[in-house]
TILUM-154938 format. One line per 5 residues: number of its first residue (from 0); for each residue x, y, z of C-alpha. Coordinates in steps of 0.001 Angstrom, whole numbers, plus 500000, padded with zeros to 6 digits. Each point is the difference from the previous one (the first is absolute). Example, Ala and Ser with C-alpha at 12.3 -4.5 7.8 and 13.67 -1.06 7.14 Angstrom:
0> 512300,495500,507800; 501370,503440,499340 .
This chain:
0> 225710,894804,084899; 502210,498262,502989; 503237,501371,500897; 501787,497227,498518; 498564,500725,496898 .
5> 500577,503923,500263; 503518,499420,500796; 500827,497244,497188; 498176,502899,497799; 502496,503071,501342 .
10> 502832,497416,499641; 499435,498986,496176; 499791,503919,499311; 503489,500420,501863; 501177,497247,497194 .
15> 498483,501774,497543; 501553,503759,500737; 503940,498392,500763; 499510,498308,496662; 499138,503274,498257 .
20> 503054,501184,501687; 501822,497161,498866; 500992,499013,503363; 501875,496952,500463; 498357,497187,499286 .
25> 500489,498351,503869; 498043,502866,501075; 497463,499328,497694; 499118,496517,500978; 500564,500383,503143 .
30> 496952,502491,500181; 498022,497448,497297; 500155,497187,502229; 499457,501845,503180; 496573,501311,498014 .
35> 499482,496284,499050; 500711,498747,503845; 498294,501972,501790; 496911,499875,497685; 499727,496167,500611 .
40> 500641,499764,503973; 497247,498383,501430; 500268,502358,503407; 499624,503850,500273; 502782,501525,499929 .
45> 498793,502823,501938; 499467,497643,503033; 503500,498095,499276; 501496,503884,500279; 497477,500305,503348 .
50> 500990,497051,501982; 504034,499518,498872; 500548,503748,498677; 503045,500275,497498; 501247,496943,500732 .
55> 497329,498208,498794; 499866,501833,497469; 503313,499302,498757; 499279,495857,500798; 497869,500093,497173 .
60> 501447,498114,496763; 501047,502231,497616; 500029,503276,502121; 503049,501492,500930; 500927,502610,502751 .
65> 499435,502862,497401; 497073,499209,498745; 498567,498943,503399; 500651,503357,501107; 498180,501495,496826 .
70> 496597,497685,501216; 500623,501434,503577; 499959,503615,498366; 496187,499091,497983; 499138,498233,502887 .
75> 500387,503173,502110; 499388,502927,497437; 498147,498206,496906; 502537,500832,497724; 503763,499309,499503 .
80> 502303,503559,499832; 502198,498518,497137; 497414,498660,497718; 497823,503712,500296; 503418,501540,498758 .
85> 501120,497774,497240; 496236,500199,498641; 500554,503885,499379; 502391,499207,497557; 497821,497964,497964 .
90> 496701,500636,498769; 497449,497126,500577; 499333,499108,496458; 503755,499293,499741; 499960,497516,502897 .
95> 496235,498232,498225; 502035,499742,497003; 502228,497289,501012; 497052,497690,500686; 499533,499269,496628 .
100> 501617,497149,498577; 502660,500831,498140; 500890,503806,501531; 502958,500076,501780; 501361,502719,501802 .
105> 502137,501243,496776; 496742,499805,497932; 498043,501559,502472; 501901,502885,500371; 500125,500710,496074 .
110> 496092,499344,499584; 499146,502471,503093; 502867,502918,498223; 498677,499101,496806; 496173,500345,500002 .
115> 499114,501264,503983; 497358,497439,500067; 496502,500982,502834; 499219,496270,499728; 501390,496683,499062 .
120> 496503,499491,497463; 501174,503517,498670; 503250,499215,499256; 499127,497030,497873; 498141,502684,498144 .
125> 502907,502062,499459; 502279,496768,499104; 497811,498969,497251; 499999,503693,498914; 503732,501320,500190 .
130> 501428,496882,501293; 502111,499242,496675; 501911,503396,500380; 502033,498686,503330; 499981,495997,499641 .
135> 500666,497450,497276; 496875,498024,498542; 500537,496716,502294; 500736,501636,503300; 496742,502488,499457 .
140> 497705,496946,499102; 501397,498451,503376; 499100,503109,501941; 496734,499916,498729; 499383,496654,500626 .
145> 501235,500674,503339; 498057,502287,501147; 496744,497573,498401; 501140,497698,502472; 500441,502280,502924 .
150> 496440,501429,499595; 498906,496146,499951; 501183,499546,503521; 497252,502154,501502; 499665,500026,503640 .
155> 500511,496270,500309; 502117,498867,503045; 502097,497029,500477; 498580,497236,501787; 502155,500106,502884 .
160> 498435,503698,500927; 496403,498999,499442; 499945,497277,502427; 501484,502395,502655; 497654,502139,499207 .
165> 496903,497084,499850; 501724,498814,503397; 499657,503204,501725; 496627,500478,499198; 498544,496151,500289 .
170> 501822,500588,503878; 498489,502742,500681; 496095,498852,499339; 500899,496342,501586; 501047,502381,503085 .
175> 496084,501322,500167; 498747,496185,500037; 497202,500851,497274; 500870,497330,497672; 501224,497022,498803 .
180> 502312,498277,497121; 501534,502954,498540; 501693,499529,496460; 501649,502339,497652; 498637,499131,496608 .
185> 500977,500941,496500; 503383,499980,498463; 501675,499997,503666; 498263,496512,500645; 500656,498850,497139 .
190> 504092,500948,500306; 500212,502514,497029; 503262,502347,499702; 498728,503015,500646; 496430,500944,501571 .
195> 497425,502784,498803; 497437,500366,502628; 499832,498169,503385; 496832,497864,499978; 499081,498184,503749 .
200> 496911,497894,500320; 498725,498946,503522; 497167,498032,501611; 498065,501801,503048; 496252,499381,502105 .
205> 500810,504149,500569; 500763,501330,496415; 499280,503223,500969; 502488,500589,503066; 502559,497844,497522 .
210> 499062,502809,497716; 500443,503180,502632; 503062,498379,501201; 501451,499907,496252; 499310,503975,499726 .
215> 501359,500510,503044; 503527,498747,498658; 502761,503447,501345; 501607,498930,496826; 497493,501156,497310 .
220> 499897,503263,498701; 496886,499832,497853; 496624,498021,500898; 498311,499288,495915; 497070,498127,501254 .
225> 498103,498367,502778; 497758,497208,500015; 498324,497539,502363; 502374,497465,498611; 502267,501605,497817 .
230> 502562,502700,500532; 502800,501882,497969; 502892,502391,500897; 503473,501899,498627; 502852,498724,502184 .
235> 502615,502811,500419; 501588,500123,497368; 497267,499057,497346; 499318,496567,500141; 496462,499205,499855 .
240> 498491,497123,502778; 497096,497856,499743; 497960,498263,502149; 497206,497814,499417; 498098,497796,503079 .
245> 497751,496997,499509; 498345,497574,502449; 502244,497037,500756; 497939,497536,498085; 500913,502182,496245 .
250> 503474,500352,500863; 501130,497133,498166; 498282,501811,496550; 501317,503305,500924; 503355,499346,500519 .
255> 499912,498194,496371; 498790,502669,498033; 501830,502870,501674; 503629,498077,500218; 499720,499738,495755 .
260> 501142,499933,497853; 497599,501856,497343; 500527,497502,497368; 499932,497010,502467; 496631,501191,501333 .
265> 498662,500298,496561; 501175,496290,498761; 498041,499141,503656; 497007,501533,499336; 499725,498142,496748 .
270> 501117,496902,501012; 496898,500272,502972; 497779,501036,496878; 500753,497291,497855; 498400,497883,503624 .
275> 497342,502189,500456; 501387,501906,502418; 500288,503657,500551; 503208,500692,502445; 500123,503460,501597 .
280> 501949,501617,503162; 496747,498900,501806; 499592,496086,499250; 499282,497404,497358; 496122,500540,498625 .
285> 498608,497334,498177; 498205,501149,496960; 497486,497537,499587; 499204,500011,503781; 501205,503228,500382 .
290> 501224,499038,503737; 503389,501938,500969; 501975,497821,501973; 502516,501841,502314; 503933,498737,501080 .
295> 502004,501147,502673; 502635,498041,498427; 502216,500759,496683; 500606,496465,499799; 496608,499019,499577 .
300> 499041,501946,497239; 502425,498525,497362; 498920,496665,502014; 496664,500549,499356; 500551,500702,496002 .
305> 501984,497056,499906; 503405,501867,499781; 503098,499186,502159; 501180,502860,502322; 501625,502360,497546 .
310> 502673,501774,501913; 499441,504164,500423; 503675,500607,498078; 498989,497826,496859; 496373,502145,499450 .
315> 501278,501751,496839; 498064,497626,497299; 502739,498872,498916; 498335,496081,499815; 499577,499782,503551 .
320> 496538,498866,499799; 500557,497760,497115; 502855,498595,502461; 497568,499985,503110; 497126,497801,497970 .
325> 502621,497253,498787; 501740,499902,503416; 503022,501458,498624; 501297,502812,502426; 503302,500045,500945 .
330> 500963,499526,503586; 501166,503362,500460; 503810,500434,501918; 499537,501107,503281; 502002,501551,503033 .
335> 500509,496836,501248; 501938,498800,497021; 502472,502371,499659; 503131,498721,501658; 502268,503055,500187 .
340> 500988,503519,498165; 503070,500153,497161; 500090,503308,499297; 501000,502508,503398; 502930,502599,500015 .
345> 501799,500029,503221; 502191,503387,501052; 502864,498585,498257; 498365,501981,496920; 496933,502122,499784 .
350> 497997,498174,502625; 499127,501426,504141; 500228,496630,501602; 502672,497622,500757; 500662,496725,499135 .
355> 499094,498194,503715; 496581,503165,500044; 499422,498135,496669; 500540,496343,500729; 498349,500519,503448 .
360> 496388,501810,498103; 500236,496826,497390; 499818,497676,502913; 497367,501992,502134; 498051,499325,496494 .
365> 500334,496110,500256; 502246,500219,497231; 502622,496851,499131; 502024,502315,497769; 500984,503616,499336 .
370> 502112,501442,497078; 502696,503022,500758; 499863,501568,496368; 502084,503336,500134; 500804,501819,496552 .
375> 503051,499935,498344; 502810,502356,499357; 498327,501941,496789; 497128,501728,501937; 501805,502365,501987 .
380> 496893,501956,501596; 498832,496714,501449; 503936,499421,501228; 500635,496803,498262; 502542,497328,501168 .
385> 502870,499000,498289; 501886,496752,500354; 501851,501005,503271; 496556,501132,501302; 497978,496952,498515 .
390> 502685,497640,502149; 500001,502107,503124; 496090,499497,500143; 500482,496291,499235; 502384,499675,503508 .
395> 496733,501935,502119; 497692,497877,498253; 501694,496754,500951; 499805,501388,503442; 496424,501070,500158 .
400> 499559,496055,498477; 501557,498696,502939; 498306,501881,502243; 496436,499050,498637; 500190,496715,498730 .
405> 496333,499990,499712; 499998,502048,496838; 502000,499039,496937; 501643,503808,499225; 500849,500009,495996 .
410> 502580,502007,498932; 498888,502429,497250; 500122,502994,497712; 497949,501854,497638; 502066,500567,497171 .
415> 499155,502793,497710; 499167,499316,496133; 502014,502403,497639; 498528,501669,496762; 501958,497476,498017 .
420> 498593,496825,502158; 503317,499579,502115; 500047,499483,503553; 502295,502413,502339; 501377,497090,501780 .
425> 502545,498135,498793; 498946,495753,499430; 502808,498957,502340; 498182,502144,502771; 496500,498879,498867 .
430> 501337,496190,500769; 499904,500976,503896; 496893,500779,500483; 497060,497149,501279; 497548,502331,497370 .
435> 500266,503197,497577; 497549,502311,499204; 500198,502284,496860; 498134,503662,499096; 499804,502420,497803 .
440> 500672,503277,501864; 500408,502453,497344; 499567,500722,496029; 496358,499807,500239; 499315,501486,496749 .
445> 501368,497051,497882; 497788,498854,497189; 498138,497045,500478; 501837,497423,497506; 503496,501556,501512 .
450> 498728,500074,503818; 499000,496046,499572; 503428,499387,498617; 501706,501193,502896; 497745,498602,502596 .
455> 500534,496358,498093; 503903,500106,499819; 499497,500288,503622; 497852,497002,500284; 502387,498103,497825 .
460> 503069,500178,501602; 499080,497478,502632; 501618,502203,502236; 496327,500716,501953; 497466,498698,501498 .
465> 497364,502553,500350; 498563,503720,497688; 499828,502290,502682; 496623,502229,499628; 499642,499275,496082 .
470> 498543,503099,498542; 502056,502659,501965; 496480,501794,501048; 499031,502181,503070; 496681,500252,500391 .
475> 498009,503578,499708; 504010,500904,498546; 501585,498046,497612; 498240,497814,497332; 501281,496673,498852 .
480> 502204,499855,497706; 499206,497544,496286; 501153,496588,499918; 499161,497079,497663; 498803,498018,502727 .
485> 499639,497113,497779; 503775,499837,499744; 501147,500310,503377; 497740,497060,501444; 501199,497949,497143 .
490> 504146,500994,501325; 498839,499690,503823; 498460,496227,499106; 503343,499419,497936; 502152,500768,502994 .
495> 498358,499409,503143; 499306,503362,500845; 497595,501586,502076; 497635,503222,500051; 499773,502101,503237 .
500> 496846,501191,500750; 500882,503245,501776; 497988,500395,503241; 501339,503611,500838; 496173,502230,500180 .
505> 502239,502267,497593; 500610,497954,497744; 497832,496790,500179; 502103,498569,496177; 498625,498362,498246 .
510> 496670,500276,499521; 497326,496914,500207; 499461,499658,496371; 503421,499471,498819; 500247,497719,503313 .
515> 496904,498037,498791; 501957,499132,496209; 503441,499435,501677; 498423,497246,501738; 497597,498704,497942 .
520> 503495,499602,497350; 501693,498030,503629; 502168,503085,500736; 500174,500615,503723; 499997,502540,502406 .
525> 501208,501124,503080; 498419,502601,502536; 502563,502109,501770; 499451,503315,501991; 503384,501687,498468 .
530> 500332,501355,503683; 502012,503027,500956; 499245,500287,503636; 499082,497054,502361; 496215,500817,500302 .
535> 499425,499885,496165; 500404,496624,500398; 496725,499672,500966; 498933,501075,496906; 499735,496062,498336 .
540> 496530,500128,500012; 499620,502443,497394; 501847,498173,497296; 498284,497114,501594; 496765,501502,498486 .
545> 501203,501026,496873; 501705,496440,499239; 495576,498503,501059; 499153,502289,497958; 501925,498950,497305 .
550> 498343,496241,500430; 503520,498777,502058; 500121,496463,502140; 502137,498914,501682; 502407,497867,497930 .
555> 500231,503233,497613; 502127,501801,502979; 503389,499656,500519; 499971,501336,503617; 497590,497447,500859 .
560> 502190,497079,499674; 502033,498630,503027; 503580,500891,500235; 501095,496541,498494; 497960,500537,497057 .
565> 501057,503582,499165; 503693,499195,500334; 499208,497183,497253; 498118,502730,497468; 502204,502701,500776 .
570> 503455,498098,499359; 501703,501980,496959; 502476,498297,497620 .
């Protein structure tokens, strides 16, 4: 594991232990999105801290002078002096026990004085047991199904952290110059959420150096097996790597049948058979023939079967191949499309960066607009505006706009949806901003038929313009939460409003198969990073891959319209 990654670890469980203290809750995210920060910079931070010391340090987006000095102190001694003393006073299950969905700190404390649990699996034990003796029927079922879903996250990392981790190892063989065309494969190729395994494929004339290099990776900790062509190893911290090597002329088959999916492979195979043809990693073999022709292209296999290119994030068999055969693909949204951001929160609330640090990363980006969308008044941890502070931004972001009249600078908030479906800013307010998002931040637990109700009284209003990260999840923490999603397209078609497809690695909301209906029904989308510090801004291609994945063009995205034509779809009233 990298630094970066150790230290957005140590930070999360510094969350964790000030929540079980029931610290206040600035503290709190203020560690949660220095863990989620540092995680996702795309330089060491060791050699930031080695060639601009503190300072730099304290440069970084969402890093302040405190905790800057607590990275120093790992940097220097591998551990932090305050985090070793505040984990005396709770015992480790305590702190697992708030990973569950559902387990706050509250809960968490009752559950650990209650039954003394060894083991998350052995406290489910004990729950179903004795559970009814400390917690009403509803609230134990919830546990329970809780801790189904935590066990059901496994060891599978989001997507941001594999490709780091892909990255650092795909630089280190190119350094050795054994090989050519190296491509992660399998669910990271193919955009998924979260990632199991880390799967690289690679073309070489000298498999076997490409092979010595791999095992000679400082970064493994376990060597499984060792082939001429094939090699696997345990990254630090448990993650298994693979690495398979062809000749250049088979790549084109290899990289097919290794980048998936299962499903999409199978519907392949049969497709070939009902030709013929026999399709492995290693060619196409005819069977009456029984030639195996080889491709160094992915291209030309589907060319040669008669298919159109099908894209690696639509392999799911989900009709792809039906779609490929009748020329029926959809010309997938790409980078180039999207025009700008509307979702980033600026230091005026709970964001790191400022409104020009913003405005000037949007136009390093090519973007022609940006969206300042700070929280409102109700959220108090993320130190929502009010009206005064809603205006006072407006007067520095009519300065930043005259400053870069290159970029069109939208005025903006993310207003939070209350249990009952109100909005914590008042309509009159609302009327003063270019665009208005709205999310759920809270009440998770609402029933499905109750949750939908509020979430549509939001939609109706015509008060917004965007649902901020729909289903409320956190990946590998909290689960969605039920919706009739059947209903809510049919209110967001009704009043012209839009679904946010959440590019945050965190969160990554919603998923592609609710993204797939929503637009086959017309509903569209939008892809926003939900920034907090200026570098998660880069962050758009994540959602980017999640929105192809869920079979989105162009015309189906709202942030890949020119300014003109979002003012026009955007206008309320």
């Amino acid at each position: 594991m990298g630094l970066n990654q150790e230290l957005s670890k140590v930070f999360e469980q510094f969350a964790e232990i000030l929540e079980l203290k029931n610290e206040i809750r600035f503290k709190v995210v203020a560690y949660q999105r220095a863990a989620q920060v540092i995680g996702g910079l795309g330089e060491d931070i060791g050699e930031i801290y080695k060639s601009r010391g503190i300072k730099g340090l304290d440069q970084i987006d969402g890093v302040g002078s405190g905790i800057a000095h607590k990275i120093e102190e790992y940097i220097k001694t591998d551990k932090i002096a305050e985090l070793e003393k505040l984990k005396k006073d709770f015992p480790r299950i305590e702190i697992d026990l708030m990973r569950v969905p559902g387990i706050g700190p509250k809960i968490a404390r009752k559950l650990f004085e209650a039954f003394k649990p060894d083991s998350i699996e052995g406290l489910s034990t004990q729950l179903s047991r004795d559970g009814h003796k400390f917690f009403k029927e509803k609230t134990l079922k919830n546990l329970l199904e809780g801790i189904e879903i935590y066990k059901g996250f496994g060891n599978r990392m989001l997507i941001n952290r594999a490709e780091d981790m892909a990255r650092e190892i795909i630089g280190f063989l190119q350094s050795h110059n054994h090989g050519e065309n190296f491509v992660p494969v399998g669910s990271l190729r193919r955009m998924k959420e979260t990632i199991g395994d880390i799967d690289i494929v690679a073309s070489s004339k000298e498999p076997q150096k490409l092979i010595d290099d791999f095992v000679s990776f400082k970064g493994f900790t376990e060597i499984i097996n060792q082939r001429d062509k094939k090699a696997s190893a345990v990254f630090e911290d448990g993650i298994r790597v693979d690495l398979e090597v062809l000749p250049e002329e088979s790549f084109g088959t290899l990289l097919l049948h290794f980048t998936g999916s299962k499903q999409h492979n199978i519907e392949l195979r049969s497709y070939a058979l009902e030709k013929g043809l026999s399709i492995s990693e290693h060619g196409i073999k005819d069977s009456k023939t029984d030639k195996m022709r080889k491709f160094s292209r992915e291209e030309d296999v589907y060319k040669y079967l008669g298919l159109d290119y099908v894209p690696p994030e639509l392999r799911e068999g989900r009709g792809e191949l039906k779609a490929a055969q009748k020329h029926r693909l959809p010309k997938l949204v790409e980078m180039s499309d999207i025009k700008g951001d509307l979702h980033i929160h600026s230091n005026h609330s709970d964001g790191s960066g400022s409104i020009e640090e913003i405005v000037e990363k949007a136009a390093l980006l090519n973007y022609r607009y940006v969206a300042i969308t700070d929280h409102a008044a109700d959220l108090t941890a993320a130190k929502g505006l009010d009206a005064e502070g809603f205006r006072k931004r407006c007067v520095e972001i009519g300065k930043i706009k005259e400053k870069y009249q290159q970029i069109n600078v939208l005025s903006s908030c993310e207003a939070n949806i209350r249990k009952d479906g109100s909005l914590d800013i008042s309509g009159e307010l609302l009327k003063e901003f270019d665009i208005v998002t709205a999310s759920i931040h809270s009440a998770f637990d609402m029933e499905k038929s109750e949750m939908t109700k509020r979430l549509i009284r939001a939609i109706s209003g015509g008060e917004i313009n965007i649902v901020g990260h729909p289903t409320g999840r956190i990946l590998n923490r909290r689960e969605s939460y039920d919706l009739d999603w059947g209903a809510v397209f049919k209110a967001c078609l009704k009043h012209k409003v839009v679904l946010e497809i959440n590019a945050s690695p965190y969160r990554l909301d919603i998923n592609d198969s609710i993204i797939l209906e929503a637009i086959r029904r017309g509903v569209k989308m939008s892809i926003s990073t939900d920034a907090h510090s200026v570098s998660a801004i880069e962050n758009m291609k994540y959602g980017l891959g999640v929105a192809r994945r869920g079979w989105c063009e162009k015309s189906d995205i709202l942030n890949a319209m020119s300014i003109s034509e979002l003012r026009k779809y955007i206008a309320r009233g």
